[in-house]
C-alpha positions in Angstrom: 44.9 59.1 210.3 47.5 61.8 210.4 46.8 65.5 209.4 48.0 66.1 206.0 50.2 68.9 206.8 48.5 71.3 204.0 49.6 74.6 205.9 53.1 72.9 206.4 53.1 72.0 202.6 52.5 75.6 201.2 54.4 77.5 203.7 52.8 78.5 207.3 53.1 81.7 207.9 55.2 83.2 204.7 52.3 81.8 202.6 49.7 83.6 204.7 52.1 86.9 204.5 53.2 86.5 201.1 51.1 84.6 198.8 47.5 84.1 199.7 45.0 86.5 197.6 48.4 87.9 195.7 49.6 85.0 193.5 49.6 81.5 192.4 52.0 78.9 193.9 53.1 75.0 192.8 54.7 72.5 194.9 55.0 69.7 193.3 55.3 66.4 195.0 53.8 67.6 198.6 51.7 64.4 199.0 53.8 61.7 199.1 50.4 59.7 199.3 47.3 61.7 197.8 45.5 58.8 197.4 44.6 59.0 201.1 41.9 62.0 200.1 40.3 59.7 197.6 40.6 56.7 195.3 39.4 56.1 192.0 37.3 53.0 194.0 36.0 55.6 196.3 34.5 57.8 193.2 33.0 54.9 191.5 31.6 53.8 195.0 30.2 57.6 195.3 28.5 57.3 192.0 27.4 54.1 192.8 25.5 55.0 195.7 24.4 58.5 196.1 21.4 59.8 194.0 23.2 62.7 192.8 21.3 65.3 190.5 22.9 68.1 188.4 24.5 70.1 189.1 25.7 68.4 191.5 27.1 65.7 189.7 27.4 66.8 185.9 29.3 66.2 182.8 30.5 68.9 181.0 32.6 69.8 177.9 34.0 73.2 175.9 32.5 75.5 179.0 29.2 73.3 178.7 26.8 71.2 180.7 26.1 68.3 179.5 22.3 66.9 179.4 21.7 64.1 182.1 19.9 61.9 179.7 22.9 61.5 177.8 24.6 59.1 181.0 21.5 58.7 182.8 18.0 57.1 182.6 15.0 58.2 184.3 13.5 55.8 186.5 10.1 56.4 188.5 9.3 54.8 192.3 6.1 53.1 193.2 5.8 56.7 195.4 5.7 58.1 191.7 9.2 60.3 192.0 11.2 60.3 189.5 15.3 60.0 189.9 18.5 59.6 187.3 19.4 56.5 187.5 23.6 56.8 186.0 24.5 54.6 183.1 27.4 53.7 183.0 28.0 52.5 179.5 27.0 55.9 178.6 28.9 57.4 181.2 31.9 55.7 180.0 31.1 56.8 176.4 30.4 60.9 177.0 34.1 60.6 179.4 35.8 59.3 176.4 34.5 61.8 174.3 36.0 64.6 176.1 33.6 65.4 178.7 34.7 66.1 182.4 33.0 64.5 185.2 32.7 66.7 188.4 31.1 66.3 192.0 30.6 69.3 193.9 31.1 69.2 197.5 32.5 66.0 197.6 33.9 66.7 201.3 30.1 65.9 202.4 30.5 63.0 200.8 33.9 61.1 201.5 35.4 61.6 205.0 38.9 61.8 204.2 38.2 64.7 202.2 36.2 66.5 204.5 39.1 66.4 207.3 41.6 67.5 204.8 38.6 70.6 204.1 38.7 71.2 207.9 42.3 71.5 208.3 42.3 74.2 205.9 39.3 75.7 207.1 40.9 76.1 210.7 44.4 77.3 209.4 42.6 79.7 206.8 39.5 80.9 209.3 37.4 80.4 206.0 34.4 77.7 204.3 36.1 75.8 202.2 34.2 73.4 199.6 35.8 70.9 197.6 34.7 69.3 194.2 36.2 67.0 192.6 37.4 66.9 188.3 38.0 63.7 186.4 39.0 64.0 182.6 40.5 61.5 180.4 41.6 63.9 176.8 42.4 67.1 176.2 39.3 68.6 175.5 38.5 71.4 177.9 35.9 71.0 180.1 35.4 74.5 181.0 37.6 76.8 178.7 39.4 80.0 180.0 37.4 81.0 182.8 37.9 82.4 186.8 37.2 81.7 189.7 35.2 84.3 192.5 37.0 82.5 195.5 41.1 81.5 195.9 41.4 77.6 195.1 43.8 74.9 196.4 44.8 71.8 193.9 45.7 68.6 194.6 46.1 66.5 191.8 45.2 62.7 193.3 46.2 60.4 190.0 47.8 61.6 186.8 48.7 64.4 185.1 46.7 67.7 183.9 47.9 70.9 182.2 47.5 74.1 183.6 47.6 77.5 182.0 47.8 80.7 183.9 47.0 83.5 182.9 47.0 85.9 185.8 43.8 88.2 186.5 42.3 91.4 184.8 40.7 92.8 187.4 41.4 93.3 191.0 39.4 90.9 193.2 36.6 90.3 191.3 33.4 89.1 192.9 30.4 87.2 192.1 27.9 90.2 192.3 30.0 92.9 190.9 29.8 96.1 189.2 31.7 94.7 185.6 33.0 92.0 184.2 36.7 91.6 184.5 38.4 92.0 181.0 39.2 89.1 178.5 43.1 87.3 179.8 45.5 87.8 177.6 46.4 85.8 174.4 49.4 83.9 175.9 49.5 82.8 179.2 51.5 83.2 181.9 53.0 80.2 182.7 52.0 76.3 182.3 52.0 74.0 184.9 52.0 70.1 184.3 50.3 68.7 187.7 51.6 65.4 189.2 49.8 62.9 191.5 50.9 65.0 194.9 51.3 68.2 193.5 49.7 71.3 195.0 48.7 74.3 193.1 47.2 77.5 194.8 45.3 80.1 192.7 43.9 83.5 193.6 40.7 84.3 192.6 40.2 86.1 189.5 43.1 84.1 188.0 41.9 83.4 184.4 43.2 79.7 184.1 42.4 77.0 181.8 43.2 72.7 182.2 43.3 69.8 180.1 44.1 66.1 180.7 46.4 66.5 177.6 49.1 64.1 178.9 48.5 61.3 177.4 46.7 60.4 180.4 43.5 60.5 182.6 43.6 63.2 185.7 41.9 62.9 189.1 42.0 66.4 191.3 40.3 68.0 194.0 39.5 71.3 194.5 39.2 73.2 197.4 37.2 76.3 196.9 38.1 79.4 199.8 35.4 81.4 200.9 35.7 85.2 200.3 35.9 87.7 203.2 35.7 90.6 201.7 35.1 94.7 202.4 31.7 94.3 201.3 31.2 91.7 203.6 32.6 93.4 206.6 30.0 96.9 205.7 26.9 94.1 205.7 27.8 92.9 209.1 29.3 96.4 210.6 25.5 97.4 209.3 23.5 95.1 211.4 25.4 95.3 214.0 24.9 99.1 214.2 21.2 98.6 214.1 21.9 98.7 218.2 22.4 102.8 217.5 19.1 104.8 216.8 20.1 106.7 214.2 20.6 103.2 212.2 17.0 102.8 213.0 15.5 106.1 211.9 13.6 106.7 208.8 15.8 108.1 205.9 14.4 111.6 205.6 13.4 111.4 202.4 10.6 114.5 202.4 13.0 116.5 204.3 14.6 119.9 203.4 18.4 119.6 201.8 19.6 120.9 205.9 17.9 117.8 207.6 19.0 115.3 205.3 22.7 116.9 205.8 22.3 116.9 209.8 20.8 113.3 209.5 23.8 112.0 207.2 26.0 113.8 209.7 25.3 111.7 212.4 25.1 108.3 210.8 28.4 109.2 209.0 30.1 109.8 213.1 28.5 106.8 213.9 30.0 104.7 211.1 33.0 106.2 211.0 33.7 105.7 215.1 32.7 101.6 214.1 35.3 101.7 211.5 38.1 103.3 213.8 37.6 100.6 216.3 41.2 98.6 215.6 39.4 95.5 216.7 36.5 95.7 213.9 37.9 93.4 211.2 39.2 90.8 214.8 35.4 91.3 215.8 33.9 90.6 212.2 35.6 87.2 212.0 35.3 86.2 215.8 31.4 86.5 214.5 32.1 85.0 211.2 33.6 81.8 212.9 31.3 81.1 215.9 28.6 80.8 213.2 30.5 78.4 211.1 27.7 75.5 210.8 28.2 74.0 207.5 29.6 70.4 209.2 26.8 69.8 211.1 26.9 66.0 212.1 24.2 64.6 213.8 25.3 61.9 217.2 23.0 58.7 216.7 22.4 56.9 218.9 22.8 59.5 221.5 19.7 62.4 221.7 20.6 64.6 225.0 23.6 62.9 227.2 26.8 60.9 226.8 27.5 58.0 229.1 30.3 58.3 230.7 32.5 55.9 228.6 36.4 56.8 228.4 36.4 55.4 225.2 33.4 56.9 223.6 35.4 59.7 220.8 33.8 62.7 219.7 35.2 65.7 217.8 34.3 68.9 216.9 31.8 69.5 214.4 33.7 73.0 213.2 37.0 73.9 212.6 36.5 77.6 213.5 35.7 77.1 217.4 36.8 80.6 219.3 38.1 80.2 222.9 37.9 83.8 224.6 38.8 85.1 228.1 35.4 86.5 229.5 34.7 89.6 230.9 35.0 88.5 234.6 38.3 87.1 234.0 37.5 84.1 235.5 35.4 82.6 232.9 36.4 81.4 229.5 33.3 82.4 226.6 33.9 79.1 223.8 31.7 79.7 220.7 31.1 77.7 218.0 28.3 77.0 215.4 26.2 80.0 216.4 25.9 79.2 219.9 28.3 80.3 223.0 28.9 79.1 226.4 30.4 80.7 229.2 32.6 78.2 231.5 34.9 78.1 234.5 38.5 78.8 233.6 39.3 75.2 234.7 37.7 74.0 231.5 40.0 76.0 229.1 42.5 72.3 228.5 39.3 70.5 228.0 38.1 73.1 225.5 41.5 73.9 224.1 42.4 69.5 223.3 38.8 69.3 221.4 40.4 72.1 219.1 43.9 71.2 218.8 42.1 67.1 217.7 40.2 69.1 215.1 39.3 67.7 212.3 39.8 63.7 214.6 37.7 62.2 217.0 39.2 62.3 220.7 37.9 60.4 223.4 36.4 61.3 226.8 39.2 59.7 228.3 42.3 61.9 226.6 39.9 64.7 227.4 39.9 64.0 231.0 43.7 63.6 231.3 44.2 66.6 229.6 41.9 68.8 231.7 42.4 67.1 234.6 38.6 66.1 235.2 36.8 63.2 235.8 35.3 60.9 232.8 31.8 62.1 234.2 32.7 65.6 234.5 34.2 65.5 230.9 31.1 63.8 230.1 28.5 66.2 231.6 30.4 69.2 229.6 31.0 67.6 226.0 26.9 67.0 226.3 26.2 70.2 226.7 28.3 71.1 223.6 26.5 68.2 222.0 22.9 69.5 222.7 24.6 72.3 220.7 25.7 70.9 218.0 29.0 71.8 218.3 30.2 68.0 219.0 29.7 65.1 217.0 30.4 61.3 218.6 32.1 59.4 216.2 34.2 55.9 215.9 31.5 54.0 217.6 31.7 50.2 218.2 
């Protein structure tokens, strides 16, 4: 299946320069098919036959969750556990009601949405989760509320009402000092999302949405991980536990001119970190190699791959790094917290496994485009395998 062309859709690079953490943007009809992400057969299926506890599946209505027992019923194993077994008659009943069903992370559980997760992952250098809201009235599920992370909206199957309302506080975070302050009254502007329709929202942005169409709404949301200041301070702090006087006791029993000569030195040594131009590149080169949210183990195969042109693997990040190494005649590839050094000669191999991302490619495309022989390609993509940076996938 074809990429879906999200980046494309909002606006490459102008969107990246322009829009992204500054201010909402709509474009409608961008999906000429949305119901390649996910079907309304495909959620009931979902439902159907994954044991899914709140909060990670849940009801909820006027900013509240709803108890389970009200759509599920307990049931106990002969092993003694106890799960929530879904009802749908009550189900059916709490939806029509007003509440709003959601699925958190629903990119773990449907493919198609998990490669659409991944494009935007590798355009954006970020996490991205996606959950997934169904209403069928205009009750509000969740009031006017924000969000700590930017979110992208694709509405799958009819029609919800959006009102912005822009934010009150600049870049508000999950653990912050305050609260940002109430939205205003009125909002900004209301948006009627169409199957298709993309809708981008910083975070922060106090919004609120209702099915109040006259119809039932399918969406997904994909939630964009932060990178923030604070972040980059954590990191910059372990990795300037390599300097002793990041290691030193604070001198806490020390006379006012020690603690001055102490703070003296650790703020040269911070301060020299922070004037590197390359810090923030060297924060996220970190922050991607140890992407490992999509792990994906490679049954049947433990250790090595056979050396079958047809066998197709993939990547299991979007946020591989390819780097020249220090020798020059090396190339350093890292991905999901581990690295490997190889000979320069591998850079097409390494480079096709990224552009494929998020499909499978086989070992035989991968040995055209390097130039290497299917046992070559073989030996090298099991060595990636052992660490867990390739998944094989499309089996017979």
């Amino acid at each position: 299946m074809s990429p879906l062309n999200l980046a494309a859709h909002l606006g490459q690079d102008e969107f990246l320069a322009q829009v992204l953490h500054r201010r909402h943007r709509h474009v409608p009809r961008a999906l000429t098919e949305p119901g390649r992400l996910i079907t309304w057969d495909d959620v009931n299926t979902i439902l159907a036959t994954h044991r899914l506890e709140p909060p990670r599946f849940r009801l909820s209505a006027d900013g509240e969750m709803l108890p389970a027992y009200r759509y599920t019923s307990p049931v106990t194993t002969r092993r003694h556990t106890v799960w929530q077994r879904l009802h749908p008659a009550e189900l059916h009943a709490r939806l029509a009601e007003g509440a709003s069903l959601v699925i958190d992370a629903v990119d773990e559980l449907h493919p198609a949405v998990g490669r659409a997760a991944m494009e935007l992952e590798q355009w954006l250098r970020a996490g991205v989760q996606t959950n997934l809201y169904a209403s069928w009235t205009a009750r509000e599920g969740f009031g006017v509320h924000w969000d700590d992370h930017d979110v992208l909206v694709i509405q799958i199957d009819g029609a919800k009402r959006w009102k912005l309302y822009g934010p009150t506080r600049i870049a508000p975070m999950y653990k912050d000092t305050d609260e940002p302050e109430p939205p205003p009254r009125q909002p900004l502007t209301e948006l009627v999302l169409f199957p298709g329709d993309l809708l981008y929202l910083p975070r922060g942005w106090w919004h609120s949405v209702a099915a109040s169409e006259g119809e039932h709404s399918l969406h997904l949301t994909f939630g964009i991980q932060t990178s923030t200041g604070a972040q980059l301070l954590s990191w910059l702090a372990e990795d300037l536990r390599r300097h002793p006087v990041l290691r030193e006791d604070l001198p806490l029993h020390a006379a006012a001119a020690q603690r001055a000569d102490y703070l003296e030195r650790l703020r040269k040594q911070v301060t020299a970190a922070l004037e590197d131009p390359d810090v923030i590149g060297r924060y996220a080169t970190i922050n991607d190699a140890s992407d490992v949210t999509r792990l994906r183990p490679s049954l049947p195969h433990l250790a090595d791959l056979a050396a079958d042109p047809d066998t197709r693997v993939r990547l299991t990040t979007a946020r591989a790094r390819i780097e020249p190494a220090a020798d020059g005649t090396s190339v350093m590839f890292r991905a999901c917290d581990h690295e490997w050094e190889m000979a320069r000669e591998a850079l097409p191999l390494l480079t096709q496994l990224i552009s494929a991302v998020p499909h499978a490619v086989s070992l035989g495309e991968l040995a055209a485009a390097a130039g290497f022989s299917v046992d070559a390609v073989a030996a090298a993509v099991s060595e990636l395998m052992r660490g867990q940076a390739i998944t094989v996938e499309g089996q017979g």
